[in-house]
ROBA-130655 format. One record per atom (N, C-alpha, C, O, CB): x, y, z; residue in three letters. Coordinates in steps of 0.001 Angstrom, whole numbers, plus 524288, in hexadecimal, padded with zeros to 5 digits. Glycine has a CB too. Layout:
<rs>
XYZALA ...
</rs>
This chain:
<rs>
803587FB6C80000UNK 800008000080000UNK 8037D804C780000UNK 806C1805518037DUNK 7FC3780005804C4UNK 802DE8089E7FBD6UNK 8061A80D4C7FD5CUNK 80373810837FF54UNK 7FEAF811257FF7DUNK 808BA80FC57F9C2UNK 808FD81412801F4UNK 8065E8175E80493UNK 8055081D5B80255UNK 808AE81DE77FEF2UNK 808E48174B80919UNK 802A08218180294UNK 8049782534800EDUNK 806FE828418061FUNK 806188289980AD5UNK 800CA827C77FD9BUNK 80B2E82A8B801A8UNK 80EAF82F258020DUNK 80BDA83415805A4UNK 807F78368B8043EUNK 81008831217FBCEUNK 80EA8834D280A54UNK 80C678397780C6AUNK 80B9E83D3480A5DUNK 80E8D83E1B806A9UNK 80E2283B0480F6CUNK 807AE840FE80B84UNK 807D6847148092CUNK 80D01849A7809ECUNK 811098471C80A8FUNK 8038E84AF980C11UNK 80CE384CFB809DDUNK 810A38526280B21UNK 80C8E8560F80FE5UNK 8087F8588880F28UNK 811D2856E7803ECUNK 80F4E8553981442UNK 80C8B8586481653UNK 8098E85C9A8152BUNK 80B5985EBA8113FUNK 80E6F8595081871UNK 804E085F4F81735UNK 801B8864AF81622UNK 80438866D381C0DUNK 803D28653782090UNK 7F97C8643181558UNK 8067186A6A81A06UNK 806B786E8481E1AUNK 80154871E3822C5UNK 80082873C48271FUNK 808F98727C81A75UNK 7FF44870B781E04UNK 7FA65874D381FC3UNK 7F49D86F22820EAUNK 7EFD286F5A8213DUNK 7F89087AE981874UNK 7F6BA86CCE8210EUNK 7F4A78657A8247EUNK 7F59D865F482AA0UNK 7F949867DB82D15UNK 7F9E885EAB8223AUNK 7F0AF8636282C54UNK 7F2C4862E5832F3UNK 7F74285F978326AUNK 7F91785CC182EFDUNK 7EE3785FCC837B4UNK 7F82D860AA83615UNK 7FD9D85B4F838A7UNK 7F9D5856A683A8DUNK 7F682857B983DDBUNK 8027B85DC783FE2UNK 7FA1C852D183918UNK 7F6B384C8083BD9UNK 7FAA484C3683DDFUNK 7FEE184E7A83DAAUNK 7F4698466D83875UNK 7F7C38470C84158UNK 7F8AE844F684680UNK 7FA148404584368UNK 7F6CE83E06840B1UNK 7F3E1844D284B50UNK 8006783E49843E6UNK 8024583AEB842B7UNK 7FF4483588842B1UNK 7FEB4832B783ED5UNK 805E583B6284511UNK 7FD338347984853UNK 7FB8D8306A8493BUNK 7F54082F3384563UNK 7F33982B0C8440DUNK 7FB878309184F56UNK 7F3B18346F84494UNK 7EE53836708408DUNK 7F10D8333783B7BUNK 7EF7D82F10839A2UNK 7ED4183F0483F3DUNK 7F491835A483A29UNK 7F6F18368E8359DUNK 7F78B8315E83477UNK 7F5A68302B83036UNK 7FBA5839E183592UNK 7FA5B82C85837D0UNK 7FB65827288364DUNK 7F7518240083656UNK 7F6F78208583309UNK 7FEED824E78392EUNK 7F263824FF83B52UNK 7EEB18216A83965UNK 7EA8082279834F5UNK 7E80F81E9283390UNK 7EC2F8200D83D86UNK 7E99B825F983325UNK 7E4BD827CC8306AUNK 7E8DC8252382B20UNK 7E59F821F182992UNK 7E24582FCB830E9UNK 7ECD28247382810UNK 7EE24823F782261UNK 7EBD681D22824B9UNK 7E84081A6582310UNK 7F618825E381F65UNK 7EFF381C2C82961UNK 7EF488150782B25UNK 7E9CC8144282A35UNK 7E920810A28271FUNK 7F0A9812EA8326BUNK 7E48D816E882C26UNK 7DFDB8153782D7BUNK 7DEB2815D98268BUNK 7DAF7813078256FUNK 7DC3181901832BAUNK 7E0C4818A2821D7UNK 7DE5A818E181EADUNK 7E0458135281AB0UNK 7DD428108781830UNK 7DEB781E5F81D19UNK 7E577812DF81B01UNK 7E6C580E1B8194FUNK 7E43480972819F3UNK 7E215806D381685UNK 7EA8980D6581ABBUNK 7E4888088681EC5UNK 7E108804DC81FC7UNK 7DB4480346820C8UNK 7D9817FF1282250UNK 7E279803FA82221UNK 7D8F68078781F94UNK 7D3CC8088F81D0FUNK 7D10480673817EAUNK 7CD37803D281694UNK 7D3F480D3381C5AUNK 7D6E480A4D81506UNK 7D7078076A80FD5UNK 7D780801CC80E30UNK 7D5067FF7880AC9UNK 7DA7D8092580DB0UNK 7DC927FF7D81276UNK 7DB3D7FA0281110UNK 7D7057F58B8124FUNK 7D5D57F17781010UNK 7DEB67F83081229UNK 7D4AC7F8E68185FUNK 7D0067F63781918UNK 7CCC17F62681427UNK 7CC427F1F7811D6UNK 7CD297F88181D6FUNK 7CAE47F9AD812ACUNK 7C6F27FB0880D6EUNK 7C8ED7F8B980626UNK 7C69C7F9D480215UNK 7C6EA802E280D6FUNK 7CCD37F60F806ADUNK 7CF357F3B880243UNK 7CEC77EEA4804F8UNK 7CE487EAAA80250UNK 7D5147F5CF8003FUNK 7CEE47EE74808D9UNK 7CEC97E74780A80UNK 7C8C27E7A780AF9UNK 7C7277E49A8079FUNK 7D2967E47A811A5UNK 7C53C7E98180D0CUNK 7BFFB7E8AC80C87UNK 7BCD87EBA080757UNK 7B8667ED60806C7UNK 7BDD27EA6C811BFUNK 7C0997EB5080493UNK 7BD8E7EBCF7FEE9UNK 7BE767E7A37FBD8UNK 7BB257E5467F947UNK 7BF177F0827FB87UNK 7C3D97E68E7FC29UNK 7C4E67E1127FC0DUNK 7C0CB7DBE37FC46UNK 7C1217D84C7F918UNK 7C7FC7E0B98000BUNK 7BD9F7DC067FFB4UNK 7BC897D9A180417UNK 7B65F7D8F780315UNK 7B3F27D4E8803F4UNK 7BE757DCD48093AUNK 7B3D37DE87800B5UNK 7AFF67E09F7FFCCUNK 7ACC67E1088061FUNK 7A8DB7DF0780810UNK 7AD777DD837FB1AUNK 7B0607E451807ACUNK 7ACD57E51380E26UNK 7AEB37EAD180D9FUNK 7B2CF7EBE880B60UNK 7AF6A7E0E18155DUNK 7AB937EE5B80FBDUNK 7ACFF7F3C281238UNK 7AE5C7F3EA8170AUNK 7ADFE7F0E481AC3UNK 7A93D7F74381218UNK 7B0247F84881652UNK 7B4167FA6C81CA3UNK 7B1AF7FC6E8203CUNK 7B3E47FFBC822F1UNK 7B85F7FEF081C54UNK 7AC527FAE58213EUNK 7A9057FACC82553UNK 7A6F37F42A8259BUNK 7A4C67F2BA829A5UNK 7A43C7FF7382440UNK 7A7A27F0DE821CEUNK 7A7887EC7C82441UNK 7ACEF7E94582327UNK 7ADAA7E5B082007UNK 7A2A97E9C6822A9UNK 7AF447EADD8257FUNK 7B5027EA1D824ACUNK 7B7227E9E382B79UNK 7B9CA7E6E682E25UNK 7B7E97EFE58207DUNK 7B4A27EE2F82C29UNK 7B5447F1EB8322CUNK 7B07F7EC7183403UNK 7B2F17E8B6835CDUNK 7B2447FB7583274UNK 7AC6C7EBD1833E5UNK 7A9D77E8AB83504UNK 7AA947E19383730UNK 7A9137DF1583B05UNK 7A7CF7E9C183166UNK 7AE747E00E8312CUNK 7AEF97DB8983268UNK 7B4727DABC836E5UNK 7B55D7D6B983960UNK 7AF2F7D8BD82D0EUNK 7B77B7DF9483706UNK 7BB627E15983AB8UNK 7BA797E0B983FF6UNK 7BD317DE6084328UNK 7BC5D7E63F83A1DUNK 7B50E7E3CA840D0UNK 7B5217E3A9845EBUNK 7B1B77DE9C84918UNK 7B1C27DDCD84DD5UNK 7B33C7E8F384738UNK 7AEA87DB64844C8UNK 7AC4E7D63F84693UNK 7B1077D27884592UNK 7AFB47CDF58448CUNK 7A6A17D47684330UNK 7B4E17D334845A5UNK 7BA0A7D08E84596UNK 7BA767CE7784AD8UNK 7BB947C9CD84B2EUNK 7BED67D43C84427UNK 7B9917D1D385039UNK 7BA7B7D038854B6UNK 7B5AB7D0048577BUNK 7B6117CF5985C3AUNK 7BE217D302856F2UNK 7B16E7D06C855B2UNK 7AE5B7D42085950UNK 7A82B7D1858554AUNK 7A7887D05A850ABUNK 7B0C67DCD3858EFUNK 7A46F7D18E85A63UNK 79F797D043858BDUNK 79BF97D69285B57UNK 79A907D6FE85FEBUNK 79D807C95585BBDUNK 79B257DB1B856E4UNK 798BB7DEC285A63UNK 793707DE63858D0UNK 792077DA8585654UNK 79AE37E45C85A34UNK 78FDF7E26F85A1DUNK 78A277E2068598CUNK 789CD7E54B8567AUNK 78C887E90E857B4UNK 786A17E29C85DB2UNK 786B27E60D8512CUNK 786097E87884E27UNK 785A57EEDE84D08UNK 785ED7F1A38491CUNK 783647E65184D88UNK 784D27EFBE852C8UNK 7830C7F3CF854E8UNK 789477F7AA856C8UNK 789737FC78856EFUNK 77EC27F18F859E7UNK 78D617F461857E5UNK 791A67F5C2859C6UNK 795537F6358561BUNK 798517F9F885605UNK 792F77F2EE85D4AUNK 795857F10F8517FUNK 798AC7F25D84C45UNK 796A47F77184A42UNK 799D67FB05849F3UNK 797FE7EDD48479BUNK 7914A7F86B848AFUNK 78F3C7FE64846DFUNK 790ED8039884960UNK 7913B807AC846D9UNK 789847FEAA84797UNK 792088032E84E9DUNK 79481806FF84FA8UNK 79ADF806E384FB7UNK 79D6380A5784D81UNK 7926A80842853E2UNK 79CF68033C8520AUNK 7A0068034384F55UNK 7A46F80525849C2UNK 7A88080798848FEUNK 79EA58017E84FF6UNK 7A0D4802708472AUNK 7A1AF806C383FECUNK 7A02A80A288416CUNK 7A22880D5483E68UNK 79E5C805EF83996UNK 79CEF80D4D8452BUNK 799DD8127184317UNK 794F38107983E86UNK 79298813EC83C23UNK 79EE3816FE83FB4UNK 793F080BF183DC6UNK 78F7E80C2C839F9UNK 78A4980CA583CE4UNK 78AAD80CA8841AFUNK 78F6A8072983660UNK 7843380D2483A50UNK 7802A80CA383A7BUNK 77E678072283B00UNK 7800780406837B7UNK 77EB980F0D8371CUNK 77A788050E83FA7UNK 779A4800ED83FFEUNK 777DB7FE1C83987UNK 779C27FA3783773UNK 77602800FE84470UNK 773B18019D8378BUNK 7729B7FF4783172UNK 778487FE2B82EE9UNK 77A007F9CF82DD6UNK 76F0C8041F82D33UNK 77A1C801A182E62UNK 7808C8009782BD3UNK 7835D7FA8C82CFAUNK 785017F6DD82A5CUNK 7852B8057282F1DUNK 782EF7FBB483168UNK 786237F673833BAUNK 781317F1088339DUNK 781F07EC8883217UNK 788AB7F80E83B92UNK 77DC47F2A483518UNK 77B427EE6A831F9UNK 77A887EB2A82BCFUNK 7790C7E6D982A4EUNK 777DA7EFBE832C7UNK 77CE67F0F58290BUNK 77C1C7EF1B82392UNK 780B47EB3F821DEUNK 780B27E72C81F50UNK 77BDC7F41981FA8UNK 785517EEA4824B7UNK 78A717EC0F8239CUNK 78AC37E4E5824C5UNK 78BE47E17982195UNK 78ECE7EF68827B5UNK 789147E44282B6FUNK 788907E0DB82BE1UNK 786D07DD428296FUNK 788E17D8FD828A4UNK 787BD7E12C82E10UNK 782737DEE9827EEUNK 77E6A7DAEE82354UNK 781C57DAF981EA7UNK 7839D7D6A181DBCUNK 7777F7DDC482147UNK 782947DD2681CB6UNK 7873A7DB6381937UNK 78B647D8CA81AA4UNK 78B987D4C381806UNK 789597DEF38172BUNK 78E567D90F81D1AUNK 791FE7D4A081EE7UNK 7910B7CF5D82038UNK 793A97CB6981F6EUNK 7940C7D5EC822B6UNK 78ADC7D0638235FUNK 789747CBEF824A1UNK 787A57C85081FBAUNK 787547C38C8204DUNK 785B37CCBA82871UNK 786637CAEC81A92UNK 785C97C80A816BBUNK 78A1E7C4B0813DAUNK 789D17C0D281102UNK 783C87CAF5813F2UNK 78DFF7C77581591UNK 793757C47081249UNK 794D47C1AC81573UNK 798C17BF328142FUNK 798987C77881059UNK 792D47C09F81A76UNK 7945A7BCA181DF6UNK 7994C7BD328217EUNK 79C497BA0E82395UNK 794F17B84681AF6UNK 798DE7C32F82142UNK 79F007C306825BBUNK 79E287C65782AC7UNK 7A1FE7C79482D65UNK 7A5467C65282287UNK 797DF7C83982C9DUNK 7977D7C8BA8318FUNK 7917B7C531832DBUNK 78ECA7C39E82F33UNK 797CF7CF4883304UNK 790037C45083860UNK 78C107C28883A3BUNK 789597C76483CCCUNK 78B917CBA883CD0UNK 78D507BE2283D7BUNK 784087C69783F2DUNK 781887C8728435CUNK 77F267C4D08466CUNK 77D607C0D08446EUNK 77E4A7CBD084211UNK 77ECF7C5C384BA7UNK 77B657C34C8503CUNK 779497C56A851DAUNK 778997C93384EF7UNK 77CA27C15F853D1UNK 777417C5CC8553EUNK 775A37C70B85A6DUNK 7796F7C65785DD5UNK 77C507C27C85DD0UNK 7717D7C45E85C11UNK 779C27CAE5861BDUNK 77DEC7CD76866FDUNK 77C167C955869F0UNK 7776B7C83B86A42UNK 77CEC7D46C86A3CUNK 780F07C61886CF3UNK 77F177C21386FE8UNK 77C687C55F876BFUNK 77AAE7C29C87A48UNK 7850C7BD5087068UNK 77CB97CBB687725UNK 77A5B7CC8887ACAUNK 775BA7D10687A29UNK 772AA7D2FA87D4FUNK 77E077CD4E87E37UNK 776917D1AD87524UNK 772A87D55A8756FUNK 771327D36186EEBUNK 773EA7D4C086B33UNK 774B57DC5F8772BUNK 76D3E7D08A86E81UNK 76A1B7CDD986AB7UNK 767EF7D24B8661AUNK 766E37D1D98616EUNK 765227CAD986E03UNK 767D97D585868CFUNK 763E07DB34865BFUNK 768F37DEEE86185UNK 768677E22C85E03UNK 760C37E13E86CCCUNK 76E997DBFF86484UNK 772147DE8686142UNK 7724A7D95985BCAUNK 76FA47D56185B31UNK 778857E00586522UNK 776AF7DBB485886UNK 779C37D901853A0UNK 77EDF7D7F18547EUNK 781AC7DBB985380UNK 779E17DC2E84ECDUNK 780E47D48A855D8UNK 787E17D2E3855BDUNK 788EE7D18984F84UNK 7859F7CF7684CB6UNK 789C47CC3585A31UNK 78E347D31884DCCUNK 78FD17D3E5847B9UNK 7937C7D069848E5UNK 7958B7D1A284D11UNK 791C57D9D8844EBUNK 795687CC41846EFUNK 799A77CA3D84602UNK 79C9F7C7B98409BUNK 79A117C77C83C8AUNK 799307C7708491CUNK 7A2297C5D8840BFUNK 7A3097C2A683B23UNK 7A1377BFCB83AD7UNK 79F2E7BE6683EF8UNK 7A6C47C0D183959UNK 7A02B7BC43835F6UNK 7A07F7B76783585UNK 7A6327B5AB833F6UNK 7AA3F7B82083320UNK 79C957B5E18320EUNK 7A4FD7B0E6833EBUNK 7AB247ADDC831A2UNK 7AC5B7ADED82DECUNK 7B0517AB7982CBCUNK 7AC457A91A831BBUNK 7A8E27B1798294DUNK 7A9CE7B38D8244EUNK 7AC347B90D825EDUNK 7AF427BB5D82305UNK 7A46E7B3C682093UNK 7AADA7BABA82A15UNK 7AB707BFB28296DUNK 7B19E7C11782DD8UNK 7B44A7C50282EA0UNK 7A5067C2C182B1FUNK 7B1B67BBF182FADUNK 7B70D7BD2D8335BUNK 7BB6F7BA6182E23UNK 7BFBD7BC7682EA3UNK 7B7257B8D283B4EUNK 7BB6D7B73482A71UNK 7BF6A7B49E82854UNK 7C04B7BAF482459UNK 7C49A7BCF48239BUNK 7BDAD7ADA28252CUNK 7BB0D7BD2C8223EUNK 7BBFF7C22F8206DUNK 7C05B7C6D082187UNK 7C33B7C91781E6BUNK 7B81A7C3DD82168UNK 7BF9D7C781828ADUNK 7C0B77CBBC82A5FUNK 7C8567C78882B98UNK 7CC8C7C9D082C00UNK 7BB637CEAF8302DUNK 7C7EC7C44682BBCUNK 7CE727C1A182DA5UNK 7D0127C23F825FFUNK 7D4A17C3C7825DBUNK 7CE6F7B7E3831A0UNK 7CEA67C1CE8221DUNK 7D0867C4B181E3BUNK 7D1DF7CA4481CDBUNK 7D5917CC4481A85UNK 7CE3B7C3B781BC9UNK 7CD9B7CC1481F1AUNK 7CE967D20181FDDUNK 7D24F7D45B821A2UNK 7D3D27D8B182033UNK 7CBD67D3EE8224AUNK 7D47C7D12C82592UNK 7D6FC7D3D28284FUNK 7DDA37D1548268AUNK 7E1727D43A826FDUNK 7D47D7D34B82E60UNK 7DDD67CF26825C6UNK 7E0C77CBAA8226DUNK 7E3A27CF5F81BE0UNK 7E8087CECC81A04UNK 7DBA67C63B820F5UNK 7DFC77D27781A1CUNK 7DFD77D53A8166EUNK 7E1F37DB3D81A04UNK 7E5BC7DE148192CUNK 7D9F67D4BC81337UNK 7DF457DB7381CA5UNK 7E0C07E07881E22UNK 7E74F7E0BE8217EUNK 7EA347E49482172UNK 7DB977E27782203UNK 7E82C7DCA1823A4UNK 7ED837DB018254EUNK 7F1BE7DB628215AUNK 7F5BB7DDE182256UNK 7ED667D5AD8270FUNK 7F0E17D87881BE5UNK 7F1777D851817C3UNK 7F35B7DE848160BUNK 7F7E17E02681608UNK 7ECEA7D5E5815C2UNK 7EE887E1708149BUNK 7EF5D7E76F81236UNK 7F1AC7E9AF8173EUNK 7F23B7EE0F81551UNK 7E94A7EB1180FE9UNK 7F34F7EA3C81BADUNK 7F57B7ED8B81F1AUNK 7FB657EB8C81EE4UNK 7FF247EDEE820BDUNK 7F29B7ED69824BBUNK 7FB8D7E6DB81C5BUNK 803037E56581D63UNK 805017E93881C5FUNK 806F77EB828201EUNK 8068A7E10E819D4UNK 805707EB6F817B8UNK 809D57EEE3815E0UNK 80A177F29A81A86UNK 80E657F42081C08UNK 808C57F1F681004UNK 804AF7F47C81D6BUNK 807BE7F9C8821EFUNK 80B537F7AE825D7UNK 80FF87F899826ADUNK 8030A7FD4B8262CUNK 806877F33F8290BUNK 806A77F1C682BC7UNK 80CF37EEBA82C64UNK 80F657EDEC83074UNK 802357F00682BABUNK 80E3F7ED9E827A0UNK 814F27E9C182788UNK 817217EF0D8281BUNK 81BAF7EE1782952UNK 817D37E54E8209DUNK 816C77F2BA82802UNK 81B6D7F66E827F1UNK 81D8F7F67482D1EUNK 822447F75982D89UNK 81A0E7FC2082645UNK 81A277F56583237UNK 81A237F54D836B1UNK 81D8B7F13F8392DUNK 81CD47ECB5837C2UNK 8159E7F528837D7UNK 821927F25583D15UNK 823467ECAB83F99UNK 81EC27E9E4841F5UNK 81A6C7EBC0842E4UNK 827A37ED4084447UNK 820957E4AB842DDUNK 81CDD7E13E846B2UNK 819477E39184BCFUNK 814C57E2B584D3CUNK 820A27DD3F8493CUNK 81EA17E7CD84E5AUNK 81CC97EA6E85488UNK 81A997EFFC852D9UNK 8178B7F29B8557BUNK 822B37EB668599FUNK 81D137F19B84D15UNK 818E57F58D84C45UNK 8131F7F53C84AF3UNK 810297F8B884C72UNK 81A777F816848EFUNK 811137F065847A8UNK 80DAF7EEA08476FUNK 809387EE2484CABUNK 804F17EFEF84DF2UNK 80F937EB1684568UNK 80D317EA9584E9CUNK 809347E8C9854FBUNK 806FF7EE1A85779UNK 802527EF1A857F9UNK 80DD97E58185B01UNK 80A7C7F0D1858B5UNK 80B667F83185993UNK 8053E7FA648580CUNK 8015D7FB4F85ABDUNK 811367FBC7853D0UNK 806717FAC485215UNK 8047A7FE2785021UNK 7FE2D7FC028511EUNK 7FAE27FF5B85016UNK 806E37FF1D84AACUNK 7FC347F71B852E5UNK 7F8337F4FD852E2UNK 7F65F7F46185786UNK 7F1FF7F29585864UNK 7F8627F15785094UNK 7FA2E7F61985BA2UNK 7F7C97F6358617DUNK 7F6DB7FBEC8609AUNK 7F2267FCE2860C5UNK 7FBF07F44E86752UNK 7F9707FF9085FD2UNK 7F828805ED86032UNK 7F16E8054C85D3DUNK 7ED2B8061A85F52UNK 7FDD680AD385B80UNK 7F2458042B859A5UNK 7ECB2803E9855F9UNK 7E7D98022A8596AUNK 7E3BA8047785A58UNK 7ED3E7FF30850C3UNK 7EA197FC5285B55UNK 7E5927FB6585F11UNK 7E4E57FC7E86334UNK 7E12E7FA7386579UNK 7E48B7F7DC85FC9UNK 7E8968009986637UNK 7E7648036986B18UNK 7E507807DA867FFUNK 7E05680767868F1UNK 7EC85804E086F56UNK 7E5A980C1A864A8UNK 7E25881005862D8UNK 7DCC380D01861C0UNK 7D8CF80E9D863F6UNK 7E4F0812E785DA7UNK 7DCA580A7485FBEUNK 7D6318098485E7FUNK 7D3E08057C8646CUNK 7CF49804118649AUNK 7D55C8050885706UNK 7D64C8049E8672BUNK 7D5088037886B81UNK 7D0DE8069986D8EUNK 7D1A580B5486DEAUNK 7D8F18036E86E2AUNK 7CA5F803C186FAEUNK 7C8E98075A87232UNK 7C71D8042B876A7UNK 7C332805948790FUNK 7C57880AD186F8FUNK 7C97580048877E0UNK 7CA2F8005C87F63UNK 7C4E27FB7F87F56UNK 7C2CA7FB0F883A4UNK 7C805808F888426UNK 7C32B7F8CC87C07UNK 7C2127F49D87D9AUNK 7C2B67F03787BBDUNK 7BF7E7ECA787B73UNK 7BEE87F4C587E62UNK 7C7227F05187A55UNK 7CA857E9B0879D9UNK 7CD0E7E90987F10UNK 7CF9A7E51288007UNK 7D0477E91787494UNK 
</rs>
């Protein structure tokens, strides 16, 4: 993947915040490759984010929607679509019956262990630039920033 070539500074540009400055190009790169692997794939990057987070986790329909920030209809629609290609389920909340629990199926977890597989794949080239302990490093900082205190 190349990269481009920095600008030339603007004088008359704020000064960014370094740390601004390195994650926002990082978050766009890899944006991009999310959205080339799930086009790939023929999934969008809201059910992409979807089959991601039923990776670990059985939530209630109600909690993935906020979650995304979507509209319960929204997230209902999505679901129903996924659920047609056979790579999420619904139940019933084993404590509260009146809710919806979303989960994979085993179509939809052998899916997401490709996915991710691909996306491991398209990140080598950064990601090898890194030693072994910079690697490990750079992935505890990551997951202490997005840490929000209940793992």
């Amino acid at each position: 993947m190349s990269r481009m070539r920095k600008p030339t500074p603007d004088k008359t540009a704020p000064r960014g915040d370094g740390l601004t400055d390195a994650l926002v190009p990082t978050a766009f790169v890899t944006m991009a490759l999310l959205n080339k692997i799930g086009a790939e794939n023929d999934l969008s990057l809201t059910l992409l984010r979807v089959l991601g987070i039923l990776w670990d986790r059985r939530p209630r329909m109600t909690e993935l929607a906020d979650h995304l920030g979507l509209e319960k209809q929204t997230m209902s629609g999505l679901i129903a679509r996924a659920e047609k290609r056979g790579l999420v389920g619904r139940a019933p909340n084993a404590v509260d019956g009146r809710a919806t629990d979303v989960f994979l199926t085993g179509e939809g977890a052998k899916l997401v262990q490709r996915l991710h597989g691909q996306m491991q794949q398209a990140l080598a080239p950064l990601t090898g630039r890194l030693s072994a302990t910079d690697q490990r490093q750079l992935q505890e900082l990551l997951e202490r920033m997005l840490d929000d205190g209940t793992r």
